[in-house]
Every structure is written in C-alpha cells, then in structure tokens.
N, C-alpha and C positions, 0 to 999 in steps of 0.2 A: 654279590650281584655285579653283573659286567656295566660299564657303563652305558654300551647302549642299552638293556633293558631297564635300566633306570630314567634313562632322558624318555624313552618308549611311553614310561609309565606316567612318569611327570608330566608329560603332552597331556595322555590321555585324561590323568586325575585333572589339570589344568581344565578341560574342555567339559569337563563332566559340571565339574564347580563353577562356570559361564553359562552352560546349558541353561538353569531356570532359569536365570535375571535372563534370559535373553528373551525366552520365550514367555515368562511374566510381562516384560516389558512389551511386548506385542499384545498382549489381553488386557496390558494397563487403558493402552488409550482409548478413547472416547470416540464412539464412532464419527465419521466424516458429517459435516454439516449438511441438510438435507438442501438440494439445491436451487428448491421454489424458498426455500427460507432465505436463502443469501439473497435470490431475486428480490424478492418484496424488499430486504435493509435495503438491498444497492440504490433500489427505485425512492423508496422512502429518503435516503440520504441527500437525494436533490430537492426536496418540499416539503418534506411532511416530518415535523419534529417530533412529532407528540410519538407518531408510530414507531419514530427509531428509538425514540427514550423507552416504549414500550418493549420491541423486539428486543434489545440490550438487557434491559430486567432481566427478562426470560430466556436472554443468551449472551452472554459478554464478552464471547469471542467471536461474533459477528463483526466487531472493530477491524478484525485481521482479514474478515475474509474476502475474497475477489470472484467477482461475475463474469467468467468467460461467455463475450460474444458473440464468439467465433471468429475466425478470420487473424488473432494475433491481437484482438482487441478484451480489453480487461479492463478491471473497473471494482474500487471501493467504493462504499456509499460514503467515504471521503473525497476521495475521487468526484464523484457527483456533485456533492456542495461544492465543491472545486470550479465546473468547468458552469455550473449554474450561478455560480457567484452568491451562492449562501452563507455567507461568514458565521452564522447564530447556529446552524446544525455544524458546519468544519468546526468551531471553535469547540463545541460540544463532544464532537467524537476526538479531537485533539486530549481536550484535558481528559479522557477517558481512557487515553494511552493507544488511540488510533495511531498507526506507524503514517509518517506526512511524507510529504514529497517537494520537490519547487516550483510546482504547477499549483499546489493549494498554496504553498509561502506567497508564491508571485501571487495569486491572489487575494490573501491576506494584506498583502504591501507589506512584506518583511523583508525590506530593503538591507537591512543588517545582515540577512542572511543570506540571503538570493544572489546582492552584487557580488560578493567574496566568492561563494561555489560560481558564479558564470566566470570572474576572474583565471581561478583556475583549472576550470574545465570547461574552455571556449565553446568549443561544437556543442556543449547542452544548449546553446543558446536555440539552437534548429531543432531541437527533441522534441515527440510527439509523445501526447499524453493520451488518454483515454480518445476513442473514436478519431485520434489524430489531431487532436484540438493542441494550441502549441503554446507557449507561454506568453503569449501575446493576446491571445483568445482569452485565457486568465487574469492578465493585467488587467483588460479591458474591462471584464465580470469583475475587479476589483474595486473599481470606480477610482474615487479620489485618495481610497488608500494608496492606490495602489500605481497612482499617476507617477511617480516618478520612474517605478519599474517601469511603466510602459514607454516613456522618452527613449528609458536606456535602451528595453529591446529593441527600439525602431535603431539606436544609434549602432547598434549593434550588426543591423542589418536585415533583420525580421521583418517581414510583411505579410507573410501568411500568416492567417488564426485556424487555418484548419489542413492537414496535406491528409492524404494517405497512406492510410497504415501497411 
C-alpha cells in the first residue's frame, strides 16, 4: 500500500470512528429550557422564596439560566436578589452552586472579595449590571453589610446607581 492511500484511509477510518460520539452527543442533551419557565425563576429570584425552592426541585439548572430582556439586558434570578437586596434567596441560590458575580458580592458586603477584583480591574468599578443598575445601586440594597463597600465606591468615584445599558 502507497502511503498516500494509507493516510486517505486512516483520515477516513479516523472520521468514521468520531462520527457517533459526535452525533450521540447532540441527541445526548437535554432540550433548551422553556422560556416562560426561566421568566417565572428570574421574577421569583427577587421575592418569592418558596417558588424558587420549588422551580429548583423541579429544575436545578434554572441556577444557571438567564432572562434575556432585550435590549443587551440580562438577568439570573441571582441577579434579581442582587439588585433587590434579597440576601436570604442570593445566599440560597449561592450555596446551590448559582455562578455570582460583584454586583450580588457588593451586595452581600464581601468586602474580601469585591475590594481585591476592583483593585485590579479598576474600570469594573463603572460596570453595569442587570437593567444598568451599578454596584453602587447594590451596596446600597446591601444596607449595613454592605456599608463599607459603598464608601469605597463613592471614593472610588461612582455616583450613579443606574446608567444605561
């Protein structure tokens, strides 16, 4: 056998033996989340505990998902306890393995965490969060946890709690 009909063949055998996993792995996943179901967690994520423990039951990868607004605007029902200053639904969808961000930290008051990442990456300090709300907007929904963050961001420069997105 010449060697190109050998590399010819090797390609092809190669491609043949990829072909299922390729195409298994597209009938493996799970279909897409229905999108009045993310609406209700996202809404539920700013008030209403019981219904996000409930939607969660029944779907536990609703932690991850995001409600397009339109417009560039997005949104977890992390997110929502976030810019509502619900610390008892964020702290719930956290230990649930909800992905965070420094909009719910700041208002947490996780000063620990928050001063270091604005350290070095200055310009997050002006970053817009859900509906443009800024981490100043959060400090504030943080109350007294969260009072020192908010000194910083005013020293920092911040005055807006809301720009557009």
């Amino acid at each position: 056998m010449k060697r190109k009909d050998f590399l010819r063949n090797c390609s092809m055998g190669a491609a043949v033996l990829y072909l299922p996993s390729s195409v298994s792995a597209q009938t493996d996943r799970p279909p897409q989340l229905d999108k009045q179901l993310v609406q209700d967690f996202v809404g539920a994520g700013h008030n209403n505990l019981e219904k996000v423990k409930q939607l969660y039951a029944e779907h536990p990868t609703l932690i991850y998902a995001t409600h397009d607004l339109g417009g560039g605007d997005f949104e977890t029902a992390l997110e929502g306890a976030g810019h509502v200053g619900n610390k008892e639904i964020a702290n719930f969808l956290i230990e649930k393995g909800a992905r965070t961000n420094m909009f719910v930290l700041t208002m947490l008051g996780k000063t620990a965490i928050v001063k270091p990442y604005l350290e070095a990456f200055p310009s997050y300090v002006f970053a817009r969060g859900p509906h443009g709300l800024t981490l100043l907007h959060h400090a504030q929904r943080g109350g007294e946890d969260a009072k020192e963050l908010l000194e910083y961001l005013k020293s920092k420069g911040l005055k807006e709690t809301k720009t557009r997105l």
